[in-house]
C-alpha positions in Angstrom: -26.3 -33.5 -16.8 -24.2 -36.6 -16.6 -23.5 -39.8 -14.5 -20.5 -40.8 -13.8 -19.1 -43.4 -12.1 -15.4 -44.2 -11.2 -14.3 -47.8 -9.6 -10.9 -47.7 -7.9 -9.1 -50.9 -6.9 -7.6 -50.8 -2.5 -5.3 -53.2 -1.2 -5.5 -52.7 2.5 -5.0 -55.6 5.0 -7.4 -57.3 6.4 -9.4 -54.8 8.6 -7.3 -51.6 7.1 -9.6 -50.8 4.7 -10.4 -47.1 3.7 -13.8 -45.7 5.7 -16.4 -45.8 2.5 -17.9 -42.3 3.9 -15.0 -40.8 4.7 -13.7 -41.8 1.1 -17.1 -40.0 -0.3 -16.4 -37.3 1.6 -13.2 -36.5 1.1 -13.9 -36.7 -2.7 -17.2 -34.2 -2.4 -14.7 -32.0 -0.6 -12.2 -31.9 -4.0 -15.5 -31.2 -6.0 -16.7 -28.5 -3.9 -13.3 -27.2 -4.2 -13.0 -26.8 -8.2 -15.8 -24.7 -7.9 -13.5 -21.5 -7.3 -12.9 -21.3 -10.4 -16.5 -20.3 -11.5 -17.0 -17.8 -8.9 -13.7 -16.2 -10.5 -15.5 -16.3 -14.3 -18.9 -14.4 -13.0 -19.1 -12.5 -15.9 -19.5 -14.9 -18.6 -22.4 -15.7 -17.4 -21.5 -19.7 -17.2 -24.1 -21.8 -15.4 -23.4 -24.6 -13.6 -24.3 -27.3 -11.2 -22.5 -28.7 -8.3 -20.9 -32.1 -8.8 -22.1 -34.4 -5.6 -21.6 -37.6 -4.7 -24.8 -39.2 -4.4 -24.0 -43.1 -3.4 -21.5 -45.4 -3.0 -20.8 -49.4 -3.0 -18.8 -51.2 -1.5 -17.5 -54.6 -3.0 -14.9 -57.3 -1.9 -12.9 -58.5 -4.6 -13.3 -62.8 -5.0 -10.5 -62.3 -7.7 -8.1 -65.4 -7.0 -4.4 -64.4 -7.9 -2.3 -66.7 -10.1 1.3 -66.7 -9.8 2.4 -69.0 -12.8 5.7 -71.0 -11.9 8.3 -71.1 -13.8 8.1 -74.3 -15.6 5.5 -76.7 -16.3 
């Protein structure tokens, strides 16, 4: 078994950010749904264990843009 973990950058506006449960739901519902394909492939006899989302963290970004001009 593995552990992976993915980090995904969101602009939103202030107080439009993405629901972090719904987000980790909505990705455990693409998971669930690849698993079609080893109910299809029975026979082989291949083995394997639901992916699940088992946490998730939430972090604000205290990145300061630059915006260079044009001359100095």
């Amino acid at each position: 078994m593995k552990l992976v973990t993915y980090s995904f950058r969101i602009v939103a506006e202030d107080g439009d950010e993405p629901n972090a449960v719904h987000l980790c739901e909505e990705i455990q519902a693409y998971l669930n749904s690849n698993l079609s394909y080893y109910d299809e492939v029975e026979e082989e006899k291949i083995f394997h264990r639901n992916a699940e989302v088992i946490g998730y963290h939430v972090k604000s970004d205290d990145y300061v843009p630059f915006h260079a001009e044009e001359e100095y």
